[in-house]
VOPAGU-2260 file (C-alpha; in pm, 1 decimal, decimal comma):
REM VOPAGU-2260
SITE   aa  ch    i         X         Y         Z
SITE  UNK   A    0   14151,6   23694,3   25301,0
SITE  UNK   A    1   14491,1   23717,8   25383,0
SITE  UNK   A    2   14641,9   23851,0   25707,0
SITE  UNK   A    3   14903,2   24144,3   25718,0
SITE  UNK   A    4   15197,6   24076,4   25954,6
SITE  UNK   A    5   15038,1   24360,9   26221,7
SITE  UNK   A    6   14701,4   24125,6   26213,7
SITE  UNK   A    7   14539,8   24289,9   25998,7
SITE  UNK   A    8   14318,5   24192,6   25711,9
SITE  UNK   A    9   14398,1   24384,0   25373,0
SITE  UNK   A   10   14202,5   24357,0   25075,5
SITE  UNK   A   11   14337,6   24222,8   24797,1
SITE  UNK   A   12   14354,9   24510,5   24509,5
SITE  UNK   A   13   14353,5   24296,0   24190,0
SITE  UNK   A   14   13996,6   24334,6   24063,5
SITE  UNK   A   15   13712,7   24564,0   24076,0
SITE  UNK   A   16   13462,6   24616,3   24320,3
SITE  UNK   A   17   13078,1   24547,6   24237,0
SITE  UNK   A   18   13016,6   24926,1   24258,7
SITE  UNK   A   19   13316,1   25021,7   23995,0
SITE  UNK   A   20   13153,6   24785,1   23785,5
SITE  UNK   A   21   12808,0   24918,3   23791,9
SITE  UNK   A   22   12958,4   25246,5   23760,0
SITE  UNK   A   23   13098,4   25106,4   23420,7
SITE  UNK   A   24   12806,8   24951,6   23287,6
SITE  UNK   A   25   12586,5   25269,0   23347,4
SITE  UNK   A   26   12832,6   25485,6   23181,2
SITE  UNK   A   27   12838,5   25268,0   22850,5
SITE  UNK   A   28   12504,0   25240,7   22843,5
SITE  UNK   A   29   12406,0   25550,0   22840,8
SITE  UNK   A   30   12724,7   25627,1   22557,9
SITE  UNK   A   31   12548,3   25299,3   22343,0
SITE  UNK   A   32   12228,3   25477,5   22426,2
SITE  UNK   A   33   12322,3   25804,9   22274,3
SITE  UNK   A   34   12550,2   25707,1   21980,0
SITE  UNK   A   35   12376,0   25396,4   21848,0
SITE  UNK   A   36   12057,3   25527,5   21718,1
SITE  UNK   A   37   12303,5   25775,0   21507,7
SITE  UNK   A   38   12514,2   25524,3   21382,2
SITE  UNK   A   39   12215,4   25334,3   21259,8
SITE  UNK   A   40   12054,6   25630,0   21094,8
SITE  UNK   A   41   12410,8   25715,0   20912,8
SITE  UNK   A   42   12402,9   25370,8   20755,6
SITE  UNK   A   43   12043,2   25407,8   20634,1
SITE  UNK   A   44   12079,6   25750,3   20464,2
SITE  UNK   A   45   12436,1   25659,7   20294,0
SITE  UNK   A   46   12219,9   25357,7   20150,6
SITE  UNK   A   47   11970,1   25577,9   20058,3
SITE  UNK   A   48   12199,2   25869,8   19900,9
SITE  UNK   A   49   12346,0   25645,5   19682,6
SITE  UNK   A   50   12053,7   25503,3   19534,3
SITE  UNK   A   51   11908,9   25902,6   19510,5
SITE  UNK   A   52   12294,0   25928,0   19302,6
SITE  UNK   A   53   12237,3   25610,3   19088,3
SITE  UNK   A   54   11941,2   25796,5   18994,1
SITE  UNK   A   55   12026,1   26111,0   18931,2
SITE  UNK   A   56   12327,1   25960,0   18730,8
SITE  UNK   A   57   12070,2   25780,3   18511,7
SITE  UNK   A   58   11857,9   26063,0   18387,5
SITE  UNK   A   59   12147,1   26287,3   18348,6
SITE  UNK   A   60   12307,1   26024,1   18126,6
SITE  UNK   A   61   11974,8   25975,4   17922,2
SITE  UNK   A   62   11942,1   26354,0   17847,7
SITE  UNK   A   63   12274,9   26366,5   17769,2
SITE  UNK   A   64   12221,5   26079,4   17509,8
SITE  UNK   A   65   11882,7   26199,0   17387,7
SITE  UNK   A   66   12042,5   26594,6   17279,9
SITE  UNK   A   67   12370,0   26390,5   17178,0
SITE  UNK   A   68   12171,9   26177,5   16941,8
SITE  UNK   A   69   11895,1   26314,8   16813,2
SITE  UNK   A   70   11647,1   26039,1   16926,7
SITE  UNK   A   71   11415,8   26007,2   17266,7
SITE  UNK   A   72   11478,9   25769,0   17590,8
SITE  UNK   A   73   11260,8   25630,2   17849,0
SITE  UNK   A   74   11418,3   25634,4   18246,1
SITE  UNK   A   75   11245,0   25273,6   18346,1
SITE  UNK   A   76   11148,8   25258,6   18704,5
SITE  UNK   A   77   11098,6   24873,7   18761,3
SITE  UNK   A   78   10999,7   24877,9   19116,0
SITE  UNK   A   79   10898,6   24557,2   19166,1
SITE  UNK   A   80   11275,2   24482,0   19083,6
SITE  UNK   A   81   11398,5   24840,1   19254,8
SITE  UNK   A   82   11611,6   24909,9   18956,6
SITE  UNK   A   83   11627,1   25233,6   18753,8
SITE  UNK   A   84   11753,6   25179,0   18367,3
SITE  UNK   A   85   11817,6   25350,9   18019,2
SITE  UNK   A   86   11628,3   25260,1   17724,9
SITE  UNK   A   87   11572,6   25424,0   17383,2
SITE  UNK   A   88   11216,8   25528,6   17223,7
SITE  UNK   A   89   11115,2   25182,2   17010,0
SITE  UNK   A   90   11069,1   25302,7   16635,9
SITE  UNK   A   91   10858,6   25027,9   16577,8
SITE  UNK   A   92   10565,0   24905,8   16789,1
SITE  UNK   A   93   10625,3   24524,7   16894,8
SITE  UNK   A   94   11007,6   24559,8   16938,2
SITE  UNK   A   95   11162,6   24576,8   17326,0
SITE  UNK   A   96   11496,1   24799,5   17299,1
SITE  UNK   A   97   11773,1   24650,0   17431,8
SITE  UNK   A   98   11851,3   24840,2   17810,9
SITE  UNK   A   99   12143,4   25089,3   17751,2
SITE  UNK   A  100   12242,1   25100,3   18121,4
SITE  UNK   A  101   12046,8   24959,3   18433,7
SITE  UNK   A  102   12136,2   24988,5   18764,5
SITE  UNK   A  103   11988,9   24775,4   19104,4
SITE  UNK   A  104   11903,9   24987,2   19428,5
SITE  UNK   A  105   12136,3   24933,4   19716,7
SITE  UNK   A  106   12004,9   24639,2   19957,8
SITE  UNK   A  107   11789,0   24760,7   20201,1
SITE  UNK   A  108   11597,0   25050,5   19964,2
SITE  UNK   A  109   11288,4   24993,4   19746,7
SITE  UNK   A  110   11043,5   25266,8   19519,4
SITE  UNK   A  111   10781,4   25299,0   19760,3
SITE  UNK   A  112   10577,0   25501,3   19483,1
SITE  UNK   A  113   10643,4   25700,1   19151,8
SITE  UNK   A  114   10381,6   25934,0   18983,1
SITE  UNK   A  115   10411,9   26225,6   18707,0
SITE  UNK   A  116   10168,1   26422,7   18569,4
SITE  UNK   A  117   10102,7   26196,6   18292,7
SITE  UNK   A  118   10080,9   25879,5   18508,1
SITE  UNK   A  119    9894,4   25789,6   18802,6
SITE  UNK   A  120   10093,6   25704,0   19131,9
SITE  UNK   A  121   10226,6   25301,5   19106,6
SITE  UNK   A  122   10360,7   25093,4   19371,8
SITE  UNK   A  123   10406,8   24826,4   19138,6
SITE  UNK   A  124   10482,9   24757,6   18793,6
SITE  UNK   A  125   10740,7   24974,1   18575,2
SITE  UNK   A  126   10706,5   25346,9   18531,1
SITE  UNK   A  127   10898,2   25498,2   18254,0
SITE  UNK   A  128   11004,7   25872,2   18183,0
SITE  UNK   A  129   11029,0   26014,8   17863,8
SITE  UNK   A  130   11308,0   26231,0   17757,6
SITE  UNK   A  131   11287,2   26451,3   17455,0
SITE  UNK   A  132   11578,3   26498,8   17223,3
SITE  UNK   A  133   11572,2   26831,7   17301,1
SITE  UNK   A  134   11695,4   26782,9   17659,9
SITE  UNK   A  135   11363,9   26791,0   17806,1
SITE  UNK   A  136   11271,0   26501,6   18101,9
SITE  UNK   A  137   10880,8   26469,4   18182,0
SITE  UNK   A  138   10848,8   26574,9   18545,1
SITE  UNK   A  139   10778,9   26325,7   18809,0
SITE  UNK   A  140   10833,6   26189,3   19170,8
SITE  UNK   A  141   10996,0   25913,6   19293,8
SITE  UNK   A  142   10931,9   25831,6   19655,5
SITE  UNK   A  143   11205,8   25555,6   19775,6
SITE  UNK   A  144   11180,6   25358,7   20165,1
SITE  UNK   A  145   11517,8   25273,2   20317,6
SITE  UNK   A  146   11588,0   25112,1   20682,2
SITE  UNK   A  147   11393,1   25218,8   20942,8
SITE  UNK   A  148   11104,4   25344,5   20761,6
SITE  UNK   A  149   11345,3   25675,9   20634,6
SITE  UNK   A  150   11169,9   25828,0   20303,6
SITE  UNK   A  151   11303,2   25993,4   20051,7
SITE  UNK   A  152   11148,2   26216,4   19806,6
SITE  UNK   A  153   11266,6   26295,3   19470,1
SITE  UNK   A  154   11127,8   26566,6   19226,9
SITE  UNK   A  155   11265,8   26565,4   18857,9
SITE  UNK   A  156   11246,3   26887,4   18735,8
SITE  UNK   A  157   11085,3   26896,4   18384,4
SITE  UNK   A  158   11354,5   27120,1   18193,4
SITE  UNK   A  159   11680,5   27077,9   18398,2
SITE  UNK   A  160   11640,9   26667,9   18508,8
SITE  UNK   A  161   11794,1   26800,8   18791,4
SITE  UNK   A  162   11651,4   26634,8   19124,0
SITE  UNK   A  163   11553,9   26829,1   19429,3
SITE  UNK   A  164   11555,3   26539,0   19679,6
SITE  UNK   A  165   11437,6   26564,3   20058,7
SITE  UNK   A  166   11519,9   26326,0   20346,5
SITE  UNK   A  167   11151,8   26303,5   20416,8
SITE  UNK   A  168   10837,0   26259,3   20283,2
SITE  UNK   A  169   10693,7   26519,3   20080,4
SITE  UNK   A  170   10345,4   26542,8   19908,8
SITE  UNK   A  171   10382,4   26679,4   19550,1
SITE  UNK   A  172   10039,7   26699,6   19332,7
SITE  UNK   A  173    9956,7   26812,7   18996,6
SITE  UNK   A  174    9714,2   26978,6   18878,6
């Protein structure tokens, strides 16, 4: 330690002291403590909003074709695959349309489980949903699983195909 000219030892006041540092630590702890959890939900939900927008996008485009041209689609939920995609009603048995439009989930979010009234629940496999040329979409739920076990679930409504979609889980039954 050096020596002041009265005799004195002085401290030297470059660094911290061990308490300023603890003091440091603590605080930005408790800030990662606080914000982190947040940050990671925020991530999970924009994944999962966009793939509840891909979706939406998809049945709104396949009413929109079925009433433009006179002729019924299927909305194909592949969830082994997590993809949602745009097919026309085959005219003939034995022939596989061509897809119009498919799109992938984002990374990170799967179809935990689709049902409709017509079709019992699946957690594997492909589900599709007809739509009329008339506009009309065959009601159903679609249940997707992001990051951190966040649900979402997503009820087509029959007439509309508009979506009512909750952040949670939600039990919807027929009958």
């Amino acid at each position: 330690m050096p020596i002041s000219e009265t005799g004195k030892s002085r401290r030297s006041s470059r660094g911290f002291t061990l308490l300023e540092l603890i003091i440091i630590l603590v605080i930005a702890g408790i800030t990662l403590g606080y914000i982190g959890p947040r940050l990671y939900t925020g991530i999970s939900s924009s994944s999962m909003d966009k793939a509840a927008r891909d979706i939406l996008m998809i049945i709104q485009f396949a009413r929109s074709s079925a009433v433009t041209q006179h002729k019924p689609y299927y909305v194909r939920f592949d969830i082994d695959n997590a993809s949602v995609a745009l097919y026309p009603k085959p005219e003939s048995s034995g022939v596989i349309p061509d897809m119009v439009k498919e799109k992938e989930l984002p990374k990170g979010v799967v179809f935990k489980n689709i049902k409709s009234p017509y079709q019992s629940a699946r957690q594997q496999g492909q589900v599709d949903i007809l739509v009329t040329p008339e506009g009309v979409i065959e009601q159903g739920v679609i249940y997707l699983e992001g990051g951190f076990g966040k649900t979402y679930t997503m009820e087509i409504k029959p007439f509309s195909g508009n979506l009512r979609i909750y952040d949670h889980y939600v039990e919807v039954s027929y009958g």
